[in-house]
N, CA, C and O of each residue as an XYZ file, in Angstrom:
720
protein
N       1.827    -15.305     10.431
C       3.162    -14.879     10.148
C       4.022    -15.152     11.366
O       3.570    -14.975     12.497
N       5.219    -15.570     11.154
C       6.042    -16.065     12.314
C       6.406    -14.979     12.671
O       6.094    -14.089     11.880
N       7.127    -14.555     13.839
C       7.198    -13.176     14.683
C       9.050    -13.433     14.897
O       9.597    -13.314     15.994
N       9.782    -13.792     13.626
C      11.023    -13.660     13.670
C      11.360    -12.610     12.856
O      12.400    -12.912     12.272
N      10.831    -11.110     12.420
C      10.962    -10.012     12.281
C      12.590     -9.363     12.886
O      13.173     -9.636     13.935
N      12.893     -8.662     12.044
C      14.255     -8.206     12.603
C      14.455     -6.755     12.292
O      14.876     -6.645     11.141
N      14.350     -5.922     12.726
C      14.566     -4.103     12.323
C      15.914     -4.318     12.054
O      16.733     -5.098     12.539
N      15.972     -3.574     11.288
C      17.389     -3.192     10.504
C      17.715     -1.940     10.762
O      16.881     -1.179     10.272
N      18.904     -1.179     11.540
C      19.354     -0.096     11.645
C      18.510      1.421     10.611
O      17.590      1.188      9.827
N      18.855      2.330     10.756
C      18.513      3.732      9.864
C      19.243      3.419      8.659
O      20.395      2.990      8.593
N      18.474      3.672      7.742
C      20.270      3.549      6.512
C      19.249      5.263      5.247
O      18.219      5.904      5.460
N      20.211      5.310      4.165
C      19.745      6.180      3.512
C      18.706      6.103      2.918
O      18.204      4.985      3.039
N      17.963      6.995      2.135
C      16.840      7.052      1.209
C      16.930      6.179      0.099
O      17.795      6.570     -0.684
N      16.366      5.155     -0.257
C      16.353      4.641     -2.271
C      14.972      4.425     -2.818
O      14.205      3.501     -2.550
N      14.829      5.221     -3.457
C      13.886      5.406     -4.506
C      14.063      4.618     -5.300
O      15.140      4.457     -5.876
N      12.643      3.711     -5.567
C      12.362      2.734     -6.782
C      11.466      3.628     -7.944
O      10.532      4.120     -7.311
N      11.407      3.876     -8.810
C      10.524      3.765     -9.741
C       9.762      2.488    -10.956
O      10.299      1.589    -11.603
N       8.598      2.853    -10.875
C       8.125      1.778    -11.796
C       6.538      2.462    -12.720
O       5.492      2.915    -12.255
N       7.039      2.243    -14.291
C       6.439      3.055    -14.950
C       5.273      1.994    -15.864
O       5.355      0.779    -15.688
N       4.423      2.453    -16.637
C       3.315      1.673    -17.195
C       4.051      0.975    -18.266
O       3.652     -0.126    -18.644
N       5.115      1.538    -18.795
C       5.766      0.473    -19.911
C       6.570     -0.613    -19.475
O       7.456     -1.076    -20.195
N       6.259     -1.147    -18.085
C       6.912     -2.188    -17.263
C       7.766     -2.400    -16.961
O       8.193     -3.528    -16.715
N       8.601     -0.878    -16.825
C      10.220     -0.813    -16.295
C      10.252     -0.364    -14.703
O       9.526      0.482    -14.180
N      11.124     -1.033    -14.169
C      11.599     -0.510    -12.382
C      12.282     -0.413    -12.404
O      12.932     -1.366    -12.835
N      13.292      1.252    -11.839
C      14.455      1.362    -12.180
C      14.790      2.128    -10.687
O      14.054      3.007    -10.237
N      15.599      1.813    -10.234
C      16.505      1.822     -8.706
C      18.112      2.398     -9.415
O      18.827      1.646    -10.078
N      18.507      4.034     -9.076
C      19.476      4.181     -9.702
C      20.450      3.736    -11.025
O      20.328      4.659    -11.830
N      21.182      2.915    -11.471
C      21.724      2.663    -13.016
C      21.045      1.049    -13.251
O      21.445      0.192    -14.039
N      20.044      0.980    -12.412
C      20.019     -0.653    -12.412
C      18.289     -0.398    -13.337
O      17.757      0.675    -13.054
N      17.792     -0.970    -13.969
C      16.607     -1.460    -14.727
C      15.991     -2.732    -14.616
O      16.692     -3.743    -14.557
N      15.068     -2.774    -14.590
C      14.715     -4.341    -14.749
C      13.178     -4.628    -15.077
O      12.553     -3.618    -14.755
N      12.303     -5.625    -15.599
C      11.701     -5.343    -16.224
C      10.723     -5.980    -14.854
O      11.086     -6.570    -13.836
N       9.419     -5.592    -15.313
C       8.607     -6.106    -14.282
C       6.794     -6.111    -14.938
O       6.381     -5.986    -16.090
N       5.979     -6.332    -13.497
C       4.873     -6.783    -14.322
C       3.965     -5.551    -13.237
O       4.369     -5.271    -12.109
N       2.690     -4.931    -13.874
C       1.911     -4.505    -12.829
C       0.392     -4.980    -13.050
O       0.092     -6.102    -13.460
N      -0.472     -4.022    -12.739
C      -1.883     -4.579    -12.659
C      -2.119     -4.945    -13.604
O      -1.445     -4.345    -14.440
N      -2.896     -5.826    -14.134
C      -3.518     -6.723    -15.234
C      -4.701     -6.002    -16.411
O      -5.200     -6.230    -17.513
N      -4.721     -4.923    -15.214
C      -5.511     -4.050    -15.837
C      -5.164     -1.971    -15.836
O      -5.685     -0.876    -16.045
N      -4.339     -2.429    -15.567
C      -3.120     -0.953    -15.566
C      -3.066     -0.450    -14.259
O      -3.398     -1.164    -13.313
N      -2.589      0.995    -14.067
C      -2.617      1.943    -13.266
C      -3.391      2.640    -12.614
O      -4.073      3.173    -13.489
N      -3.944      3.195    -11.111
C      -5.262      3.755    -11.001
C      -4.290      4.889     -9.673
O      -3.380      4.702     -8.865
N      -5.256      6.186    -10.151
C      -4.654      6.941     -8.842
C      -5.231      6.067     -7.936
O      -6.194      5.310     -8.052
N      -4.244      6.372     -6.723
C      -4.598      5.628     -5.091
C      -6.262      6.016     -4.448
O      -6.973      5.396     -3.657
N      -6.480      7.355     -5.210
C      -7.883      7.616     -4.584
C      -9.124      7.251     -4.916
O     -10.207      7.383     -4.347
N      -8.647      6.554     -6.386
C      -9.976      6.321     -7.430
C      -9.791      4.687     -7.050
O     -10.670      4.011     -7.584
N      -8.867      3.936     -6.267
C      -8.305      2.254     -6.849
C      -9.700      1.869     -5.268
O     -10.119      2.432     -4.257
N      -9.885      0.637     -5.992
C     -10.686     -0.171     -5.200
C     -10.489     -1.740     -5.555
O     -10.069     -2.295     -6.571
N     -11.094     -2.375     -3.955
C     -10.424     -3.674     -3.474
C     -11.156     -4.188     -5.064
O     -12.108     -3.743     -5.704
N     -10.140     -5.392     -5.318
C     -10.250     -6.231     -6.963
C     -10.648     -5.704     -8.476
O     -11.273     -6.194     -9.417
N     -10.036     -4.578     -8.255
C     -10.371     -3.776     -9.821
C      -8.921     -4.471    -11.008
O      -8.898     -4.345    -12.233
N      -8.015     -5.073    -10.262
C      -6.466     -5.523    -10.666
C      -6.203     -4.205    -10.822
O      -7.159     -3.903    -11.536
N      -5.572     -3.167    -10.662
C      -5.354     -2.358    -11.050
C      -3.861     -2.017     -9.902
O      -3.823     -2.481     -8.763
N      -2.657     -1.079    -10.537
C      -1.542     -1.264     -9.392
C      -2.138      0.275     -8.855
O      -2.695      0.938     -9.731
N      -2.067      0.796     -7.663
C      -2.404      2.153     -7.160
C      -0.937      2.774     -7.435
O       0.140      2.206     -7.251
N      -1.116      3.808     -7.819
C       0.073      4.915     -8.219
C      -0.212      6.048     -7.324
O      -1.214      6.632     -6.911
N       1.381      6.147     -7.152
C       1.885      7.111     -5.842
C       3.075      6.347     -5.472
O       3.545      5.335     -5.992
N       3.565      7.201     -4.223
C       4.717      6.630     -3.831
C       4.654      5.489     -2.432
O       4.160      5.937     -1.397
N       4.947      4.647     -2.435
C       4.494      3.619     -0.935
C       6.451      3.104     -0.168
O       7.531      2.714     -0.612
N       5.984      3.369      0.819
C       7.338      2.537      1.399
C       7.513      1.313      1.277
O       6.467      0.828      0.846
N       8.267      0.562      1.425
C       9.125     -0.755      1.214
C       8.443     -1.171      2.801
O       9.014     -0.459      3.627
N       7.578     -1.943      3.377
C       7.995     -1.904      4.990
C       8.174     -3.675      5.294
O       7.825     -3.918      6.450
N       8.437     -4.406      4.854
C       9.055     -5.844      5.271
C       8.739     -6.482      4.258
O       7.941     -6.201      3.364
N       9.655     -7.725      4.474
C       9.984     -8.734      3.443
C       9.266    -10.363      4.405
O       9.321    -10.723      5.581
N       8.686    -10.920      3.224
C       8.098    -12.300      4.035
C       8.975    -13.315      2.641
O       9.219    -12.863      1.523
N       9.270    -14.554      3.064
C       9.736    -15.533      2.376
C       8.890    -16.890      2.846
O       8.121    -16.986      3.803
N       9.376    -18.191      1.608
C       9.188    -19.384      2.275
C      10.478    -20.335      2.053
O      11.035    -21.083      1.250
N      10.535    -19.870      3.105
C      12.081    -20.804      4.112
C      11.997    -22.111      3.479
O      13.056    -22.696      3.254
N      10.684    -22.755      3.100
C      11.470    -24.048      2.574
C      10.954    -24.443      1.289
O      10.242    -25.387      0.947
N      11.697    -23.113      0.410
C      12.065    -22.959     -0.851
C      12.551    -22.569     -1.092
O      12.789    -22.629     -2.299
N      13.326    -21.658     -0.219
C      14.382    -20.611     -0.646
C      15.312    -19.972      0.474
O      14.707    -19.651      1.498
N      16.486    -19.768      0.457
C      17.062    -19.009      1.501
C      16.557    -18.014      1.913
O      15.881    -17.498      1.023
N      16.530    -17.271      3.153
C      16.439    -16.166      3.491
C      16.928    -14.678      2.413
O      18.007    -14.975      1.901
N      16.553    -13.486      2.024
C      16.544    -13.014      1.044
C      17.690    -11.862      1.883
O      17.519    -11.439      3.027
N      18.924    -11.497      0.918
C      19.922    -10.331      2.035
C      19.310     -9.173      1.647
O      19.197     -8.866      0.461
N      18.805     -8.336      2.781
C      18.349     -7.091      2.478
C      18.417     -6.790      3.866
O      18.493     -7.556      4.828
N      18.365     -5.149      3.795
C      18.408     -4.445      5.685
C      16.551     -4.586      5.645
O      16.100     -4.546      6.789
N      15.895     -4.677      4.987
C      14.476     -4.504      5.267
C      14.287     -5.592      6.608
O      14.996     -6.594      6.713
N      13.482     -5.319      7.362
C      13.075     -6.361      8.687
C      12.563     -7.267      7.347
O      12.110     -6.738      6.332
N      12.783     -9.314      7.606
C      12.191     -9.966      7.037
C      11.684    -10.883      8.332
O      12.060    -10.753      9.497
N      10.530    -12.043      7.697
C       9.892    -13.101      8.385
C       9.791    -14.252      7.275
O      10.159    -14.455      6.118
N       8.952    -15.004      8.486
C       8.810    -16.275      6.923
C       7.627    -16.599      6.682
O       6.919    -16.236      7.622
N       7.084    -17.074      5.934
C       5.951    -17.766      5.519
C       5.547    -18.788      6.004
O       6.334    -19.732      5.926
N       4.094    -19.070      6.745
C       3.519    -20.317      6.769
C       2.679    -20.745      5.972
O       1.921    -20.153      5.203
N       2.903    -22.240      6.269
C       0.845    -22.248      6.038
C      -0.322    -21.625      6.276
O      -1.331    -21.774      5.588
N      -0.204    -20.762      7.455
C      -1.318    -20.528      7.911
C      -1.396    -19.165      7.942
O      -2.103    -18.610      8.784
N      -0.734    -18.525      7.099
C      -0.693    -17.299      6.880
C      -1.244    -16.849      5.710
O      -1.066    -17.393      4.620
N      -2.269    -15.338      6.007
C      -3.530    -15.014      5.146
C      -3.094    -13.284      5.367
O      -2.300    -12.706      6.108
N      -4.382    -12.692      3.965
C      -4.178    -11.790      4.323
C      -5.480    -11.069      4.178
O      -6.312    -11.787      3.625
N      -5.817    -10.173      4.418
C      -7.255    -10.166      4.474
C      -8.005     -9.323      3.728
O      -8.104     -8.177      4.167
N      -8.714     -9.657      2.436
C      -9.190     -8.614      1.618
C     -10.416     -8.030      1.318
O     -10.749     -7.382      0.326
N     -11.432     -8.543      2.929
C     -12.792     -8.284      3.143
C     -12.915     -6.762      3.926
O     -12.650     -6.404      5.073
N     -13.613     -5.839      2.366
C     -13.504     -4.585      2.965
C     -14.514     -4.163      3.964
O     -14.908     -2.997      3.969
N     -15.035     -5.187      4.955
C     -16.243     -4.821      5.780
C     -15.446     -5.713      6.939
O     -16.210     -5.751      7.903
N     -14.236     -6.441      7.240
C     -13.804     -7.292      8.458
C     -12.834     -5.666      9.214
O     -12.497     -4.665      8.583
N     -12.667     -5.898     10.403
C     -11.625     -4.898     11.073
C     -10.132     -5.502     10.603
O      -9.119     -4.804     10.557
N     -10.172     -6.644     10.331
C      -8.924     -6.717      9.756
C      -8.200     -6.307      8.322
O      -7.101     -6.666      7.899
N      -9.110     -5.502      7.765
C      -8.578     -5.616      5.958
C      -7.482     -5.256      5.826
O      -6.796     -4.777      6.729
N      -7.192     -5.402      4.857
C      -5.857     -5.163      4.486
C      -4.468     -5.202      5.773
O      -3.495     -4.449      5.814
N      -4.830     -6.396      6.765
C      -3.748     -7.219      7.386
C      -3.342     -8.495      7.586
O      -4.129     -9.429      7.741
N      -2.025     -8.605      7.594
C      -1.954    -10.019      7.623
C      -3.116    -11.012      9.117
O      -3.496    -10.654     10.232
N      -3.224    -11.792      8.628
C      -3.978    -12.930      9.724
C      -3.582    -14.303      9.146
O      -3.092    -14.790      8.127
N      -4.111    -14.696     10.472
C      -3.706    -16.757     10.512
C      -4.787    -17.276     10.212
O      -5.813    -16.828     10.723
N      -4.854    -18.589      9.109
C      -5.603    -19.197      9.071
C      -5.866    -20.451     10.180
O      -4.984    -20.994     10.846
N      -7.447    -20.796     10.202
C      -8.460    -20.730      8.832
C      -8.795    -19.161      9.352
O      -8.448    -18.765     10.465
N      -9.485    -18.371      8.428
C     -10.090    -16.925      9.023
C     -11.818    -16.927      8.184
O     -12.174    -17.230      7.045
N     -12.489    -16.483      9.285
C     -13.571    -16.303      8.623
C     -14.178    -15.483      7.481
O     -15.287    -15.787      7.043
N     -13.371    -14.287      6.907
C     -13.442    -13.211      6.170
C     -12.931    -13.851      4.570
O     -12.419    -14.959      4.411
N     -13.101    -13.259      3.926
C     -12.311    -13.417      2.603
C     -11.039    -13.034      2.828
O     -10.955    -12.096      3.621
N     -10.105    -13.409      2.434
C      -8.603    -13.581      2.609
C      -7.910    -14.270      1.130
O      -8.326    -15.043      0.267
N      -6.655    -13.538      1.370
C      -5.461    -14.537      0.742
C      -4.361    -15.123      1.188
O      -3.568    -14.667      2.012
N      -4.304    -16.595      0.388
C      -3.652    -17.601      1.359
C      -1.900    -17.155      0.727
O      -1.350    -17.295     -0.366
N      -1.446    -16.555      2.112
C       0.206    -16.573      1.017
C       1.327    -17.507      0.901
O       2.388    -17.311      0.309
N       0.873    -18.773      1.685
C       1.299    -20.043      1.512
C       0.673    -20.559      0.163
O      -0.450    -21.063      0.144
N       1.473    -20.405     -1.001
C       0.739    -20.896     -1.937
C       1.603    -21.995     -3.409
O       2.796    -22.184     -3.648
N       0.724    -22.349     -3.897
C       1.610    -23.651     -4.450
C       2.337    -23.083     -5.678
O       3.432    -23.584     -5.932
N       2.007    -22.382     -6.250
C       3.019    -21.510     -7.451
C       4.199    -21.202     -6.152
O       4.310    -21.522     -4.969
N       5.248    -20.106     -7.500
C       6.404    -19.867     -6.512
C       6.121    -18.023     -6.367
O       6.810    -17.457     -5.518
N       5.240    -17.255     -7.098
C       4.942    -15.823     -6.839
C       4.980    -15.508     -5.557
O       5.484    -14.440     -5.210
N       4.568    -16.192     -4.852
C       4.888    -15.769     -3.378
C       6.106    -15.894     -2.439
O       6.080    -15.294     -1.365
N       7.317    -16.744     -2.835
C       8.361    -17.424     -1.987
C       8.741    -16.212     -1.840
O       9.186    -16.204     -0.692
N       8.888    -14.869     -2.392
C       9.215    -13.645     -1.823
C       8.418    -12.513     -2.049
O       8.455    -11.909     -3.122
N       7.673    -12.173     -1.075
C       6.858    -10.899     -1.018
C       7.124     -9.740     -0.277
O       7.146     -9.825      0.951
N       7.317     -8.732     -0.804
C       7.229     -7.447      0.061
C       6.364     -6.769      0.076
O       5.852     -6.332     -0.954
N       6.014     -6.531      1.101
C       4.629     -5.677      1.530
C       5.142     -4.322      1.524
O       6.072     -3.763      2.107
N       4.111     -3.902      0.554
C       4.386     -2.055      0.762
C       3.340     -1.330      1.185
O       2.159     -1.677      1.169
N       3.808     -0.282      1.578
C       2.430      1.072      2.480
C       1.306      1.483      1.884
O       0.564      2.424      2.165
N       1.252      0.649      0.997
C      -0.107      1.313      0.317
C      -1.229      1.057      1.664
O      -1.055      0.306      2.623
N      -2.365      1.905      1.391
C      -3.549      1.750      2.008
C      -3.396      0.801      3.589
O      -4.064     -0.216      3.778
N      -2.212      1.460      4.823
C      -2.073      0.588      5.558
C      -2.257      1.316      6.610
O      -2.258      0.626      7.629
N      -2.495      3.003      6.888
C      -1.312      3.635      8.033
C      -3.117      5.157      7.817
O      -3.216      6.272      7.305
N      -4.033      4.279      8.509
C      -4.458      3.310      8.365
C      -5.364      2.522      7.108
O      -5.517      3.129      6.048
N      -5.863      1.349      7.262
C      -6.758      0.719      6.096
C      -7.885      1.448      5.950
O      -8.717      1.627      6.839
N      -7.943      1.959      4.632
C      -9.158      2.683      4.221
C     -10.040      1.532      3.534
O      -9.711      1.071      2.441
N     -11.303      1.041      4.303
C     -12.216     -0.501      3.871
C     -12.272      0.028      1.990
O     -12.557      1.168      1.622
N     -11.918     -1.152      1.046
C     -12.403     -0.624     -0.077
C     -11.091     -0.252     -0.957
O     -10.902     -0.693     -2.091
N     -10.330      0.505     -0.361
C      -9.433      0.872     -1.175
C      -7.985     -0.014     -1.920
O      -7.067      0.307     -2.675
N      -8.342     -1.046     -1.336
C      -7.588     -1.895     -1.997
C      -6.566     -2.929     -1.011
O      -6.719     -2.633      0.174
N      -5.705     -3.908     -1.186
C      -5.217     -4.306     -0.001
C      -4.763     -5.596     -0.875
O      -5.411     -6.036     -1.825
N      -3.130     -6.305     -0.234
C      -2.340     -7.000     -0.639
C      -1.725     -6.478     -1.271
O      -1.428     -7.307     -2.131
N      -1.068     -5.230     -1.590
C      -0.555     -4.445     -2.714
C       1.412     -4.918     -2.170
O       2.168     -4.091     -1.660
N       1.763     -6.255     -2.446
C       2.951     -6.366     -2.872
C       4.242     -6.106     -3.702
O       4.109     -5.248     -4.574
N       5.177     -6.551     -3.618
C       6.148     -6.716     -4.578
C       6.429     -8.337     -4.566
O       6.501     -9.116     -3.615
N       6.555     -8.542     -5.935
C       6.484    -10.271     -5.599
C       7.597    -10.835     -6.681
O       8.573    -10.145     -6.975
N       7.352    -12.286     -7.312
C       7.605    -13.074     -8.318
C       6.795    -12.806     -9.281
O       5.567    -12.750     -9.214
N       7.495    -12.630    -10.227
C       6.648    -12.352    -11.806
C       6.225    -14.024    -12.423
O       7.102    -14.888    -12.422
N       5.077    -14.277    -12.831
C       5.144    -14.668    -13.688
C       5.955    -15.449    -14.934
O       6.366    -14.548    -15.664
N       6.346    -16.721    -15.467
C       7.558    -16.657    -16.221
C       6.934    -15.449    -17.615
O       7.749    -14.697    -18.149
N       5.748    -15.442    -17.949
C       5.523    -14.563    -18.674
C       4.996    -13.117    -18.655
O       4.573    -12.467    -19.611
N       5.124    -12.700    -17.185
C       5.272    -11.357    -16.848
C       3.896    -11.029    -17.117
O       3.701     -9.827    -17.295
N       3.001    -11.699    -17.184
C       1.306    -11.355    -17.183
C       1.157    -10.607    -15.984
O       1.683    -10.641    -14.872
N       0.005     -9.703    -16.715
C      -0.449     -8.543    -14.926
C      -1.010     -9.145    -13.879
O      -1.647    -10.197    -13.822
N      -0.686     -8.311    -12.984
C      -0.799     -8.555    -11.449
C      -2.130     -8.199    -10.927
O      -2.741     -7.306    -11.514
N      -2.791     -8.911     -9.663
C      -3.812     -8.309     -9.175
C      -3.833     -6.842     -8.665
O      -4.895     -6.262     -8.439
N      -2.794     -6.352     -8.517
C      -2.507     -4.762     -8.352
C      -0.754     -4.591     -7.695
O      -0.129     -3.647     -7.211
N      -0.438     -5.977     -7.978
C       0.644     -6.075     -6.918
C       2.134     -5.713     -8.263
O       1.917     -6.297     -9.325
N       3.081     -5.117     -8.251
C       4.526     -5.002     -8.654
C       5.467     -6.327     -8.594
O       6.170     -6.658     -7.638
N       5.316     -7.028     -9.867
C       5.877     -8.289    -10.229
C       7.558     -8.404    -10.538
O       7.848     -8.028    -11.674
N       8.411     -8.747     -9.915
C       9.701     -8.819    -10.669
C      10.541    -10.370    -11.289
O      10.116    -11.157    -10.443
N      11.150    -10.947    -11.924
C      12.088    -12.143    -11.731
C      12.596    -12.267    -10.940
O      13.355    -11.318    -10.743
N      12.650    -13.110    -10.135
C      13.368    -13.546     -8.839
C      14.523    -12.938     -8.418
O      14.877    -12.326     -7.410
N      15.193    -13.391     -9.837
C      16.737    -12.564     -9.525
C      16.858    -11.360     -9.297
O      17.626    -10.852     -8.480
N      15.880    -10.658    -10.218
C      16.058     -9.106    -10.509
C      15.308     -8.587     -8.513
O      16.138     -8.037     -7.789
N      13.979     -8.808     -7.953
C      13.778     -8.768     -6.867
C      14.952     -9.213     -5.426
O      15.263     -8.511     -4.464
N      15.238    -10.133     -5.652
C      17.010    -10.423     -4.890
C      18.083     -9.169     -4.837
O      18.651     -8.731     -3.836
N      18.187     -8.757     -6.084
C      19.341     -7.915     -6.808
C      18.293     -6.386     -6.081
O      18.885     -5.459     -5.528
N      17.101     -6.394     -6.194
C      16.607     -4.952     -5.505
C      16.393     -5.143     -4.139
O      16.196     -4.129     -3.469
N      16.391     -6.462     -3.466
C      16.389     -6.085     -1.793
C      17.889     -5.927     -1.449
O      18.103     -5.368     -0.374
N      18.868     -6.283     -2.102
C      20.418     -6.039     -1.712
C      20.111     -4.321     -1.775
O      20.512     -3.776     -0.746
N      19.691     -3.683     -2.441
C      19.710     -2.188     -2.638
C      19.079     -1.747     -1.410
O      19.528     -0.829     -0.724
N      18.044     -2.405     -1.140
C      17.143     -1.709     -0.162
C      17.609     -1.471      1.172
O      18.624     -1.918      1.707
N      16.579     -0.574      1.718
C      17.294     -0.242      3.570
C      16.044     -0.123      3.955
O      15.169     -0.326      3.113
N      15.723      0.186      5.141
C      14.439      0.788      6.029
C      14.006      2.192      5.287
O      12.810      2.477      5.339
N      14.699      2.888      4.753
C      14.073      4.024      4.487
C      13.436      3.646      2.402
O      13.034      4.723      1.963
N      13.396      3.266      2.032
C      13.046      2.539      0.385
C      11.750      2.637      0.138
O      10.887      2.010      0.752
N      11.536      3.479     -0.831
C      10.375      3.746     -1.361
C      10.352      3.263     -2.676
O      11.366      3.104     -3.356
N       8.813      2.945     -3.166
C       8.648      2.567     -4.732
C       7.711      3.674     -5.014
O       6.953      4.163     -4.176
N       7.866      4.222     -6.890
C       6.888      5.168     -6.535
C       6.104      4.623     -8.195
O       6.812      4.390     -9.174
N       4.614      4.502     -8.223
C       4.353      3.524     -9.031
C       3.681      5.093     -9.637
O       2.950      5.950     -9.139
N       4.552      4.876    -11.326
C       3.760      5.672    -12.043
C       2.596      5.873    -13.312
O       2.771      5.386    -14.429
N       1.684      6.478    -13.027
C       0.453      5.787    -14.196
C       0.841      6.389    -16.026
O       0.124      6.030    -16.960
């Protein structure tokens, strides 16, 4: 991950919600979205590759893009960009799980340089980070949906636009709260 990160001032509280009938709704705004492939799991029962999205509430904590596909995304969230060589790590026995790393890496990983466009904007949220519990799951994004909104490996899918239209909302303080 490139280390052009930018903190964004204090700003207010915004609460996302996102419910099993595949709605995310951020004050009068709605929009439709995609989650685990295989539904909802409390955060305590979810484990690494079950597809399942962990439910609870997680912070918003940075935005990653790929710069050469897309502009930079306007939001106060700190953003970076995407390389090639950027992984993330989903081997629940490495000290790194559930963090970003550079490729090549010896562990099982995911590559978020990737040739679909689901990744040109990802936000990483607090699930299982503060710290990584091995096992409990890891990569738990907000991303690009699908054009057909098929479930996610555990990650919160939106349309491009509609994800654009929710980082303009967002600030440093932005929570999603995923409900089963």
């Amino acid at each position: 991950m490139q280390s052009d990160a930018v903190a964004a001032p204090p700003s207010q509280t915004v609460e996302l919600s996102a419910s099993a009938d595949g709605i995310l709704r951020v004050g009068d705004h709605e929009f439709r979205c995609a989650l685990g492939k295989n539904g909802i799991t409390d955060a305590e029962t979810k484990t690494e590759g079950d597809g399942k999205s962990p439910a609870g509430r997680w912070q918003l904590r940075y935005v990653m893009y790929r710069a050469d596909r897309r502009p930079c995304p306007r939001t106060k969230l700190p953003v970076t960009t995407i390389s090639f060589s950027d992984g993330w790590c989903d081997d629940p026995k490495h000290p790194y799980y559930n963090c970003p790393v550079r490729l090549p890496f010896d562990a099982s990983h995911e590559k978020l340089y990737r040739e679909d466009d689901v990744y040109n904007i990802i936000v990483v949220l607090g699930h299982n980070d503060d710290p990584p519990v091995p096992g409990k799951g890891s990569a738990i994004f907000m991303h690009i949906a699908k054009p057909d909104y098929s479930g996610t490996e555990g990650c919160v899918a939106l349309a491009e636009k509609d994800l654009e239209t929710l980082l303009g909302l967002a600030g440093y303080e932005t929570f999603i709260t995923i409900n089963a």
